[in-house]
C-alpha positions in Angstrom: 0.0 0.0 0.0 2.6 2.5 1.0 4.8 1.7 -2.3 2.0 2.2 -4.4 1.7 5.6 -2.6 5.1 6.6 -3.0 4.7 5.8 -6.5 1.7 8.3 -7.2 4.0 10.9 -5.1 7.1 10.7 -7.0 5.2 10.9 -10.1 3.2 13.6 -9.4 6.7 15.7 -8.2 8.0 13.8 -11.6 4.9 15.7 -13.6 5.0 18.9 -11.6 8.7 19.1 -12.4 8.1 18.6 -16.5 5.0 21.4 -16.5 7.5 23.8 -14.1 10.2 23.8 -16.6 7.6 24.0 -19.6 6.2 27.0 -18.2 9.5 28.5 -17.6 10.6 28.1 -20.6 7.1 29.5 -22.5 7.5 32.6 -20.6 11.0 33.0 -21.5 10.5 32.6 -25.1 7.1 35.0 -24.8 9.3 37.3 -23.2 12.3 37.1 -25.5 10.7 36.8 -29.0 6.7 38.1 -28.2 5.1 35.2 -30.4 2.7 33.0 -28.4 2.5 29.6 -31.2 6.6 29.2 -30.2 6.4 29.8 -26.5 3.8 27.0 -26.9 6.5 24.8 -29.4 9.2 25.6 -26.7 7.3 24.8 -23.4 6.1 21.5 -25.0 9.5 20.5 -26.3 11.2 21.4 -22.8 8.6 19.3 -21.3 8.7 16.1 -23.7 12.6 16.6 -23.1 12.2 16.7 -19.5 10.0 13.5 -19.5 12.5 11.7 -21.5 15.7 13.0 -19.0 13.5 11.9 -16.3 12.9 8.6 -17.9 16.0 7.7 -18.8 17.5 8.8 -15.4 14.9 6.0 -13.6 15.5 3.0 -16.3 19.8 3.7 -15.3 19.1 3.7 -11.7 16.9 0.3 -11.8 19.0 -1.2 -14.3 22.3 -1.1 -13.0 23.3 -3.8 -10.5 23.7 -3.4 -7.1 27.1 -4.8 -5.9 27.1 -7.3 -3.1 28.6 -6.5 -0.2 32.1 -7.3 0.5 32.7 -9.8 3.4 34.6 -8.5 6.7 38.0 -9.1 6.6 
């Protein structure tokens, strides 16, 4: 119960993180160039690239092996 809980949290942050840096970057571009359609372009690509960052970041960390511990010496 609590991992599936943990697992709706850490995608919602996931989500909220994509949609902050989406925005960011829309109001940047509004603010830099004044053309609405590319400020929507930008803040959908930033947040498809964000997705895929975040993506590939979680397949690495469950992919690699975890080394088993040494023995005491």
């Amino acid at each position: 119960m609590l991992d599936t809980v943990r697992l709706y949290l850490e995608a919602t942050v996931a989500v909220a993180i994509m949609a902050m840096l989406g925005i960011i970057s829309g109001f940047a571009t509004v603010a830099l160039t004044g053309d609405g359609r590319l400020a929507f372009f930008v803040a959908a690509v930033a947040f498809v690239l964000t997705a895929i960052m975040l993506t590939v970041r979680l397949w690495r960390m469950t992919t690699t092996p975890i080394p088993p511990p040494e023995a005491p010496t």
